[in-house]
Structure formats: C-alpha cells, structure tokens
GUMARVEX-486264 format. One record per residue: residue number from 0; x, y, z of N, C-alpha, C, CB in turn. Coordinates in pm, whole numbers, plus 50000, padded with zeros to 5 digits. Glycine has a CB too. Layout:
BEGIN
+-----+-------+-------+-------+-------+-------+-------+-------+-------+-------+-------+-------+-------+
| num |   n_X |   n_Y |   n_Z |  ca_X |  ca_Y |  ca_Z |   c_X |   c_Y |   c_Z |  cb_X |  cb_Y |  cb_Z |
+-----+-------+-------+-------+-------+-------+-------+-------+-------+-------+-------+-------+-------+
| NUM |     X |     Y |     Z |     X |     Y |     Z |     X |     Y |     Z |     X |     Y |     Z |
...
+-----+-------+-------+-------+-------+-------+-------+-------+-------+-------+-------+-------+-------+
//
This chain:
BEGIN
+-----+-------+-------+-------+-------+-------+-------+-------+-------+-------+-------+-------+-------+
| num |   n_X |   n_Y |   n_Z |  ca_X |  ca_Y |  ca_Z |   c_X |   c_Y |   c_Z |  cb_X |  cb_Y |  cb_Z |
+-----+-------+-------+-------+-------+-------+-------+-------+-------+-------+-------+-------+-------+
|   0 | 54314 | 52583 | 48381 | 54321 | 52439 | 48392 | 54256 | 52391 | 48523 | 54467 | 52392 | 48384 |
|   1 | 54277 | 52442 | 48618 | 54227 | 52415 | 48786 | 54083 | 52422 | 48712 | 54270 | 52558 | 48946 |
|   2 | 54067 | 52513 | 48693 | 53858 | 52546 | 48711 | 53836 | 52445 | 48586 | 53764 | 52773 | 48661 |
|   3 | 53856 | 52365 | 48509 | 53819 | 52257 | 48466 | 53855 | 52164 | 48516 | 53833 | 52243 | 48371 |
|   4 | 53971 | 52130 | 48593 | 53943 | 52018 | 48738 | 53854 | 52022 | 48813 | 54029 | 52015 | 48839 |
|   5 | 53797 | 52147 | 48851 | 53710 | 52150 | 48938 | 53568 | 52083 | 48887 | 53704 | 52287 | 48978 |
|   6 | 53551 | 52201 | 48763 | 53438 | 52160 | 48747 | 53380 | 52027 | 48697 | 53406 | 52237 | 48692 |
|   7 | 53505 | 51937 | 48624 | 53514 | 51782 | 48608 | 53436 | 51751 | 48692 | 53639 | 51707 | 48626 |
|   8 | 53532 | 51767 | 48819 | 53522 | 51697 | 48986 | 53342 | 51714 | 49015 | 53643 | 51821 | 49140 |
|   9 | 53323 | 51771 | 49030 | 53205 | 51837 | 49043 | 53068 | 51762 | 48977 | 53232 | 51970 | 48982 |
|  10 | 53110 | 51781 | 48846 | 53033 | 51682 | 48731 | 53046 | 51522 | 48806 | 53132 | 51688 | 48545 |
|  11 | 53181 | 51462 | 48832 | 53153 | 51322 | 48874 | 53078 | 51308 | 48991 | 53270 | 51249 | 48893 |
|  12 | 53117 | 51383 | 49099 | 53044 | 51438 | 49216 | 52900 | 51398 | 49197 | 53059 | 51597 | 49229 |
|  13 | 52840 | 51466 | 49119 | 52670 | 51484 | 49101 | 52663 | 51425 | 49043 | 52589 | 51583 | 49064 |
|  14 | 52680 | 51284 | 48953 | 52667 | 51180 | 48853 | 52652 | 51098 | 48982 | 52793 | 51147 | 48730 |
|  15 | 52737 | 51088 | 49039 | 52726 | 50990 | 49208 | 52624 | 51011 | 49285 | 52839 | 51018 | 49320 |
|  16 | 52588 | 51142 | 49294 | 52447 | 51132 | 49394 | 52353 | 51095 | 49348 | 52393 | 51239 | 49451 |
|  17 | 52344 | 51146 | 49210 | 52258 | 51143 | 49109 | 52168 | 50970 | 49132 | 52359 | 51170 | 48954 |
|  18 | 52260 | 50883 | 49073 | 52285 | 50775 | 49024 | 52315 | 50648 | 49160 | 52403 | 50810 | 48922 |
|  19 | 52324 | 50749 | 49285 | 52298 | 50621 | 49392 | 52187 | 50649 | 49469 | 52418 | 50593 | 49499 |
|  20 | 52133 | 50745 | 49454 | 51983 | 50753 | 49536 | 51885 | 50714 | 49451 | 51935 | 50900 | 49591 |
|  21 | 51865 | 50650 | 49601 | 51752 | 50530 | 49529 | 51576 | 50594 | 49571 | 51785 | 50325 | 49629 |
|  22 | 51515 | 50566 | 49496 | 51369 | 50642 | 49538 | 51304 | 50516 | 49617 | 51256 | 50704 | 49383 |
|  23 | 51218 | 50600 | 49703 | 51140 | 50475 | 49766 | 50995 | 50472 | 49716 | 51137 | 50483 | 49934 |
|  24 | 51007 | 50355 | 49640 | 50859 | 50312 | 49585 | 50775 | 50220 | 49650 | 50866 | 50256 | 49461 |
|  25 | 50798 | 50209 | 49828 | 50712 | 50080 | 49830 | 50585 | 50170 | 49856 | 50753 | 49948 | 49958 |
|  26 | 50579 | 50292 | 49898 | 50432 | 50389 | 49928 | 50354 | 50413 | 49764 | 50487 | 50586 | 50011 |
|  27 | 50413 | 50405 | 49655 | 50382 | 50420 | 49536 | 50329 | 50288 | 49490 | 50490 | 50470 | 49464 |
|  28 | 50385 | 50147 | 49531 | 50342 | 50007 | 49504 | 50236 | 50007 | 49617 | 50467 | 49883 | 49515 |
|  29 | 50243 | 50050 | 49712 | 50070 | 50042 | 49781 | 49987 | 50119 | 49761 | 50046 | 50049 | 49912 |
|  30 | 49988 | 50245 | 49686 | 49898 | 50276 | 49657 | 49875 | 50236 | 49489 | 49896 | 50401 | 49706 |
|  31 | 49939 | 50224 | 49439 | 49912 | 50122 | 49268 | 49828 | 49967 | 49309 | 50122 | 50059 | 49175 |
|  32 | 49866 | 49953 | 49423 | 49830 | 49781 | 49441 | 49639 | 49798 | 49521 | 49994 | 49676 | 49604 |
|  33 | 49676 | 49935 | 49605 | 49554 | 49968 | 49635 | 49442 | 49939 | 49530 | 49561 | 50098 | 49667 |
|  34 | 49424 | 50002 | 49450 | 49325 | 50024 | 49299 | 49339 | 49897 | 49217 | 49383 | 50165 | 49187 |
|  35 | 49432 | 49780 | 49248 | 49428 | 49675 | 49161 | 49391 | 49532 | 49257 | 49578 | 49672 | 49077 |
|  36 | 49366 | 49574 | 49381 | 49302 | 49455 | 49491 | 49152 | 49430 | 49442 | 49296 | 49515 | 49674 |
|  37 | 49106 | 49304 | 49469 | 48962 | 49237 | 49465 | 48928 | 49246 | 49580 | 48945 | 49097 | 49421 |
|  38 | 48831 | 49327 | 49649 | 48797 | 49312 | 49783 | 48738 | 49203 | 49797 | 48724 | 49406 | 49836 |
|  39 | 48649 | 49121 | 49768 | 48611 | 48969 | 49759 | 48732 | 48904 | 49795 | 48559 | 48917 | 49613 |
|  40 | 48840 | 48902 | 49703 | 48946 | 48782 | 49722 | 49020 | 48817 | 49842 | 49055 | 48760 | 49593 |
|  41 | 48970 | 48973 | 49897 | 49089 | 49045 | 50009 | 49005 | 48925 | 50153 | 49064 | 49304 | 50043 |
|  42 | 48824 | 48931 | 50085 | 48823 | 48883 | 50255 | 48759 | 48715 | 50259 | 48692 | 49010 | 50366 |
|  43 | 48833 | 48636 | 50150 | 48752 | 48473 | 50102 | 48939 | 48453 | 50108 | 48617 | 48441 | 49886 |
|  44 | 48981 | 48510 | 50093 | 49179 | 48402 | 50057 | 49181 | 48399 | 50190 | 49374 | 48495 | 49968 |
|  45 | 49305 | 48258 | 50213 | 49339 | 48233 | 50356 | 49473 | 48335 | 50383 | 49374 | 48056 | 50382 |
|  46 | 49472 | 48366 | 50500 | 49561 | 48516 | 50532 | 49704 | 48437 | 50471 | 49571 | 48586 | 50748 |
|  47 | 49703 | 48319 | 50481 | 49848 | 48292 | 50442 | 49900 | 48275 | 50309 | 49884 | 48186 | 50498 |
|  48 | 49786 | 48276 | 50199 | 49786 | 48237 | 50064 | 49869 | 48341 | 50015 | 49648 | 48224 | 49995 |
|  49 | 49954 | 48343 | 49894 | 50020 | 48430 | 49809 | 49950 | 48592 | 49792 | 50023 | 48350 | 49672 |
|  50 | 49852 | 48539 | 49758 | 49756 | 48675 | 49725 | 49780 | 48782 | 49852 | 49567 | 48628 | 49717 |
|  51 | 49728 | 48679 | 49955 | 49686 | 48779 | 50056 | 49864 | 48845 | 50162 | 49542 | 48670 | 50175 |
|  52 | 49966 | 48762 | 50114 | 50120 | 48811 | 50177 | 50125 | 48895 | 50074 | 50264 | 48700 | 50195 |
|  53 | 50090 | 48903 | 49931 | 50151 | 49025 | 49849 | 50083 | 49119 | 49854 | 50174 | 49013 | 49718 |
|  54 | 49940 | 49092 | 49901 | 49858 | 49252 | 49896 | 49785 | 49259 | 50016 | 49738 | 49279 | 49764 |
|  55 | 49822 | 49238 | 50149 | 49834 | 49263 | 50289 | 49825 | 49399 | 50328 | 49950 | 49212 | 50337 |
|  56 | 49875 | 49531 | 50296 | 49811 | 49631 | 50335 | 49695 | 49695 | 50246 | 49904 | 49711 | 50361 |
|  57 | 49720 | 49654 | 50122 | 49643 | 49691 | 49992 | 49505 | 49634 | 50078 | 49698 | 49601 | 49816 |
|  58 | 49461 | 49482 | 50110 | 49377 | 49470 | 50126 | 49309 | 49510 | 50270 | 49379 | 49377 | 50080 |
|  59 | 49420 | 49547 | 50317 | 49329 | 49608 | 50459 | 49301 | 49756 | 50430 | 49425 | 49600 | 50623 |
|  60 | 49378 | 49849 | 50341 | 49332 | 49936 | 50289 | 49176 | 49981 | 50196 | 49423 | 49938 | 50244 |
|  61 | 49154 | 49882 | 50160 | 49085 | 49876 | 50032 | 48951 | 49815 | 50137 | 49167 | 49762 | 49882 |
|  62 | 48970 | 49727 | 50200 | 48838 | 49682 | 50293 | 48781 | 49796 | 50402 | 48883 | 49540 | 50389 |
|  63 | 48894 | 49847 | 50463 | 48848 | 49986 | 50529 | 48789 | 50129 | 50440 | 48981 | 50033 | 50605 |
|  64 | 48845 | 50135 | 50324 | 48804 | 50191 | 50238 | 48653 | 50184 | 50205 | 48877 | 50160 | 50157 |
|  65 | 48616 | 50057 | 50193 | 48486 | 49996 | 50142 | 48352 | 49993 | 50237 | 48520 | 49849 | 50107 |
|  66 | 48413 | 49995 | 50394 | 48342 | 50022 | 50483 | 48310 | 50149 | 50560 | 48373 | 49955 | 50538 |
|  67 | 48426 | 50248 | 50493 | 48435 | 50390 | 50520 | 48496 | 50415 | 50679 | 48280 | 50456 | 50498 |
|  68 | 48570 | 50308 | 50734 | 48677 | 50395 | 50849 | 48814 | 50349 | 50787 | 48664 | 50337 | 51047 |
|  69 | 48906 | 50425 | 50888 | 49080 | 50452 | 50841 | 49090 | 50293 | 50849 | 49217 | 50563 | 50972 |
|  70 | 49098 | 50202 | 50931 | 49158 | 50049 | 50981 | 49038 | 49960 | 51002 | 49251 | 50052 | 51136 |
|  71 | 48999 | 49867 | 50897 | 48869 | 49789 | 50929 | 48915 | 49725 | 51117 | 48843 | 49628 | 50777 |
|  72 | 49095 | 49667 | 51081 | 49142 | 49574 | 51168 | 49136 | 49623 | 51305 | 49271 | 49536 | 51132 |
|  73 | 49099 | 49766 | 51317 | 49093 | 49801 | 51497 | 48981 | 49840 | 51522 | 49186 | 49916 | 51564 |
|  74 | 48852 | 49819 | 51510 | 48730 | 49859 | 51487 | 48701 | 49706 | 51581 | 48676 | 49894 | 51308 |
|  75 | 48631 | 49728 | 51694 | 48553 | 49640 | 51760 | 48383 | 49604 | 51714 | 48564 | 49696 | 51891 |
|  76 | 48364 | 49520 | 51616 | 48249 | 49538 | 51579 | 48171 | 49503 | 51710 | 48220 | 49463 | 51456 |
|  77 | 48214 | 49481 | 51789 | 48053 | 49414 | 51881 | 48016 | 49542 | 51965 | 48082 | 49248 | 52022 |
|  78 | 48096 | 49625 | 51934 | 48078 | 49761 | 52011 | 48033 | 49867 | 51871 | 48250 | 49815 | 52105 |
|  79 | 48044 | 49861 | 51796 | 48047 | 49956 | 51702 | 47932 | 49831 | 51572 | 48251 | 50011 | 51658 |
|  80 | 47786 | 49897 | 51587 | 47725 | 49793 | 51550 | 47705 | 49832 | 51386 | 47592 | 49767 | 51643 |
|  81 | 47719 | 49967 | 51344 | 47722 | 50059 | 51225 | 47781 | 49961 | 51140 | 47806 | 50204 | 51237 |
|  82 | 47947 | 50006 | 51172 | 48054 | 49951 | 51123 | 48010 | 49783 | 51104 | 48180 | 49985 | 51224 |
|  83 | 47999 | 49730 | 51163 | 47978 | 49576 | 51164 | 47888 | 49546 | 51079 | 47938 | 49516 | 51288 |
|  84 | 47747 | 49612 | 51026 | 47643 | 49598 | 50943 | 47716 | 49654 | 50779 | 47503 | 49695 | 51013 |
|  85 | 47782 | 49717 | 50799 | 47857 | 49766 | 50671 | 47917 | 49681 | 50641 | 47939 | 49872 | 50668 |
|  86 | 48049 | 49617 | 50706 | 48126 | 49509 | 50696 | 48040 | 49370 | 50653 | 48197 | 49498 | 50830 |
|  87 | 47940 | 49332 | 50731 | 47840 | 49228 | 50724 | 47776 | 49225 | 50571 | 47727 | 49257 | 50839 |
|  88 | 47730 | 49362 | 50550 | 47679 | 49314 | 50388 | 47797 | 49339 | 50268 | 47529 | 49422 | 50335 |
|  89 | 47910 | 49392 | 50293 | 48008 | 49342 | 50215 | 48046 | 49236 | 50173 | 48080 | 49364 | 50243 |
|  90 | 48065 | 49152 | 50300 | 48078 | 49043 | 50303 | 47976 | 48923 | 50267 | 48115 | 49045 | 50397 |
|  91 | 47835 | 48957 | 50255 | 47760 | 48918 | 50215 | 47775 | 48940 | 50026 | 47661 | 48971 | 50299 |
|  92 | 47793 | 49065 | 49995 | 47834 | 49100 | 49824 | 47909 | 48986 | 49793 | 47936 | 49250 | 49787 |
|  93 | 48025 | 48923 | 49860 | 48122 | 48898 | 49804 | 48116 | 48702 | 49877 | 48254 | 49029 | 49843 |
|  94 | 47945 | 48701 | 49881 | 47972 | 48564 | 49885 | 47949 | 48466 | 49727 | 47871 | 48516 | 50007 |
+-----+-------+-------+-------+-------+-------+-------+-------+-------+-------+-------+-------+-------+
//
C-alpha cells in the first residue's frame, strides 16, 4: 500500500513540474519574426509606429543581416565607408 502512495505522490509531483514550466519562446518569436520582417518597411516606418515596436529587434536583425555585420545600429558609417555604401544602396532598393 505505501509504494502506491508513493508512487501516486510521485506521479502528482511530475504532473506539477511538468505542467508549470513554462518554455521561453520570446528567442523562438524573434527568430520566426526574423524571416517574416520587410526590410523596406524595417527602414521607411516611423520608429514609433506599431510595426516597428512589434518587430524592433527582428528589424535591426534583418537590416544588419542585409548589410552583412552583427548590429547595423553600432557601426559608425562615417568611419566605416564599406558598410555605409552597402547600407546606402539598400536603402536606395527600398525607395
């Protein structure tokens, strides 16, 4: 009788861990949101518009992506004239 208390106990036990850990999907929603951004709309929306608060790393992802370094946003173009001509005719694509 005990060792089927136990093993009850046990069973509710792991139904509880089971069933309160929560997974973290916001690294899974940025990279899903990554592949579904408009780089056009990432660099023509005003930073404050809907678009650009819901897909804010997506689109700084996806624009650095497009220009080929890790962070378009820490890149000094007036020093780094490569980068800036890359960025420049992107931005030209997407007028």
């Amino acid at each position: 009788m005990s060792n089927i208390i136990t093993h009850f106990g046990l069973v509710i036990i792991s139904m509880f861990a089971f069933t309160s850990c929560e997974r973290d999907n916001s690294k899974e929603n940025a990279e899903s949101n990554k592949s579904l951004v408009d780089v056009c709309k990432c660099l023509t929306e005003p930073g404050n518009s809907k678009y650009m608060i819901d897909n804010k790393d997506a689109c700084r992802d996806a624009i650095s992506k497009e220009i080929g370094v890790d962070n378009w946003e820490k890149i000094n173009m007036a020093t780094n004239r490569s980068v800036s001509n890359r960025f420049d005719a992107l931005a030209d694509r997407c007028k």
